[in-house]
C-alpha positions in Angstrom: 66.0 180.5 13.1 68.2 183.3 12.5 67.1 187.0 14.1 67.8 189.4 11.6 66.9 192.4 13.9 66.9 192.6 17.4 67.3 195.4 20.2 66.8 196.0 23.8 63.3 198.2 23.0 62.1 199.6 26.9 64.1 199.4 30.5 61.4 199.1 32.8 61.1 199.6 36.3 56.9 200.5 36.4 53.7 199.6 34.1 53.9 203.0 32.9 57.2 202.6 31.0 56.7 199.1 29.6 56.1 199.0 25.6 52.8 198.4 24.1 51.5 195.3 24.3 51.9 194.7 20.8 53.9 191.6 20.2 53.8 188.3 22.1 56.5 187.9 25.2 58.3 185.3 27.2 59.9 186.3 29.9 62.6 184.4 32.0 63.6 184.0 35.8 66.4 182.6 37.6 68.9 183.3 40.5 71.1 186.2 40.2 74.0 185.1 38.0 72.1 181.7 36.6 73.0 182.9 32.5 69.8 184.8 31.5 71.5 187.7 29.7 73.7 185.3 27.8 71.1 183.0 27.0 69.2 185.9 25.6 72.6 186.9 23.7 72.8 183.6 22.4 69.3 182.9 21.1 69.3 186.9 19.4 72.7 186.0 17.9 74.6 188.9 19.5 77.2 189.8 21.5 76.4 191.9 24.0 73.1 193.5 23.0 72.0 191.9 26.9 74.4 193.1 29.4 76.1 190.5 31.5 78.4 190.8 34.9 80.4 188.5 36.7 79.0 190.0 40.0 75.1 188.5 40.6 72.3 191.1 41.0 73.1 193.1 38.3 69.8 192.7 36.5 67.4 195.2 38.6 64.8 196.3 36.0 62.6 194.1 33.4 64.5 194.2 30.0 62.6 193.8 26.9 64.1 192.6 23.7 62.5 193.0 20.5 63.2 190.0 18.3 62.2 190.6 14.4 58.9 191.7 15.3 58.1 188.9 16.0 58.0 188.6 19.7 59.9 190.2 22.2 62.2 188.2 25.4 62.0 190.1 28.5 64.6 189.3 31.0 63.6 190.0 34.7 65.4 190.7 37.8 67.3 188.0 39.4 66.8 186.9 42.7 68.6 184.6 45.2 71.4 186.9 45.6 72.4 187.1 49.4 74.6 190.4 49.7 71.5 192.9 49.2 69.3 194.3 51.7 65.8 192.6 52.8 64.5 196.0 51.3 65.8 195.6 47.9 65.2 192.1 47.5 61.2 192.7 48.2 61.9 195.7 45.9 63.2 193.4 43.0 60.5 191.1 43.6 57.9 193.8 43.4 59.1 194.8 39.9 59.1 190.8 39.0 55.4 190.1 40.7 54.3 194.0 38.9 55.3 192.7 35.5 53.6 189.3 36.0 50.4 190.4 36.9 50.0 193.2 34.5 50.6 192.0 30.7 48.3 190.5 28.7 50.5 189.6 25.8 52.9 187.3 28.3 52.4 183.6 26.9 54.8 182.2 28.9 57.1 182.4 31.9 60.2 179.9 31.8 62.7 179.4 34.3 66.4 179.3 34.1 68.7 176.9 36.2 72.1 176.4 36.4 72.7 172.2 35.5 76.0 172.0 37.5 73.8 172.6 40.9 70.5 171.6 42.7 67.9 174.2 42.2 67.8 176.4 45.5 64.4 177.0 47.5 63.7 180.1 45.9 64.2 178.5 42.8 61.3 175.8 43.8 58.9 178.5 44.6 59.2 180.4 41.5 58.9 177.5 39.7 55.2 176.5 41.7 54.4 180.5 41.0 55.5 179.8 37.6 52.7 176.5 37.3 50.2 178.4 39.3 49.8 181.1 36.7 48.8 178.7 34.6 52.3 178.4 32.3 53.7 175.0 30.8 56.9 175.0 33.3 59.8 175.0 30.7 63.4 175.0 32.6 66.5 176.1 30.9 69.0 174.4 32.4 72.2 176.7 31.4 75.9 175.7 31.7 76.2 172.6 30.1 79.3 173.5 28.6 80.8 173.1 32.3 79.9 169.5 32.3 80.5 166.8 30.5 78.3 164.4 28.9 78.5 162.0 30.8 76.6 163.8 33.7 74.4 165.1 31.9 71.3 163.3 32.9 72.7 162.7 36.5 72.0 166.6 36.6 68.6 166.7 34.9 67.6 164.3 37.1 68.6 166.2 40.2 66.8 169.1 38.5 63.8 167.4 37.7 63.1 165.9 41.2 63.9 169.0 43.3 61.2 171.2 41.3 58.9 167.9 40.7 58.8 167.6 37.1 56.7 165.3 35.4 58.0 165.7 32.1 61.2 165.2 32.0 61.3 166.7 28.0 60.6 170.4 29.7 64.1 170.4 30.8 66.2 171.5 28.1 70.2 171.7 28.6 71.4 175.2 27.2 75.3 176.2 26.9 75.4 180.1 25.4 78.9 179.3 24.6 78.6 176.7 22.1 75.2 177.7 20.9 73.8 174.0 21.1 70.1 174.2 21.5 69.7 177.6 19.8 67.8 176.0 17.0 65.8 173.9 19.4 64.8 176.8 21.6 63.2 178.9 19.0 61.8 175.8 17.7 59.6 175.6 21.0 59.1 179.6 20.9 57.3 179.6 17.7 55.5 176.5 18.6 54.5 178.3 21.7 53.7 181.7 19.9 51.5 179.9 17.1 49.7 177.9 19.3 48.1 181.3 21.0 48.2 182.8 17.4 45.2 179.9 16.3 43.8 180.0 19.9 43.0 183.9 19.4 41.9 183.1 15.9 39.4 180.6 17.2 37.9 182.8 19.9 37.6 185.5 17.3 35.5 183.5 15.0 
């Protein structure tokens, strides 16, 4: 699929200032510094419509990117980052935890790894968090360009047992550099978008 329009629509910190809940959303969490602004880049085809930084924690709001109007990705605060204060971590994760609980148009929550290293603790609970809500469980695992092929399922592996994942298939490998799995990705969006599209249209009949 190829976005023809796309733009960073609301910078949110509160309910109050998020957009209307007027498109479908999937948002994404990861550690501080894990790829989600590039991934989002990548999968909108642009450069630097999602602001990236080579120093973690940069990310303190939830972003929303309107894609076609179609749906929009919303990119939340990292978290993991170690040189912040206790305050302003619970004050990221309060902006996270507000935007989780409060939109009815979220269909799913997917986490981003990065392949080259076993998912942290924090990663582990958000993924649980992630399954509790009732969500699918899809990990992006970013950075495969820093690997090579042949280690490529040593590292899903790793991924797969440290956040207990059944399916193996809900691990997808993601490199924003060389664009492999763009395709794929909005492949499973749409699925995922249409699939609540005909579940509404059931419950309506």
């Amino acid at each position: 699929m190829i976005i023809k329009k796309s733009d960073l629509e609301k910078v949110a910190v509160k309910v109050s200032q998020y957009p209307p809940e007027d498109l479908p959303e999937l948002a994404f969490a990861g550690r501080s510094n894990v790829g989600k602004s590039s991934f989002i880049n990548a999968m909108l085809g642009r450069k630097n419509l999602a602001r990236t930084s080579s120093t973690p924690g940069k990310t303190r709001t939830v972003n929303f990117y309107r894609a076609d109007d179609l749906l929009r990705l919303v990119d939340l605060p990292g978290y993991g980052y170690a040189k912040v204060s206790k305050a302003e971590k619970n004050s990221w994760a309060h902006v996270i935890n507000t935007y989780l609980d409060n939109r009815k148009n979220l269909l799913e929550v997917i986490l981003l790894v990065d392949i080259r290293h076993e998912p942290t603790k924090q990663d582990k609970e958000m993924y649980d968090y992630i399954l509790s809500c009732g969500y699918t469980g899809i990990v992006i695992a970013t950075k495969s360009d820093k690997i090579s092929k042949g280690q490529f399922h040593k590292q899903i592996s790793i991924i797969g047992k440290k956040l207990e994942i059944k399916n193996r298939d809900n691990i997808i490998a993601f490199s924003s550099q060389n664009k492999e799995a763009v395709d794929e990705m909005w492949d499973i969006f749409t699925d995922i978008v249409d699939f609540y599209k005909n579940e509404n249209e059931k419950e309506d009949l």
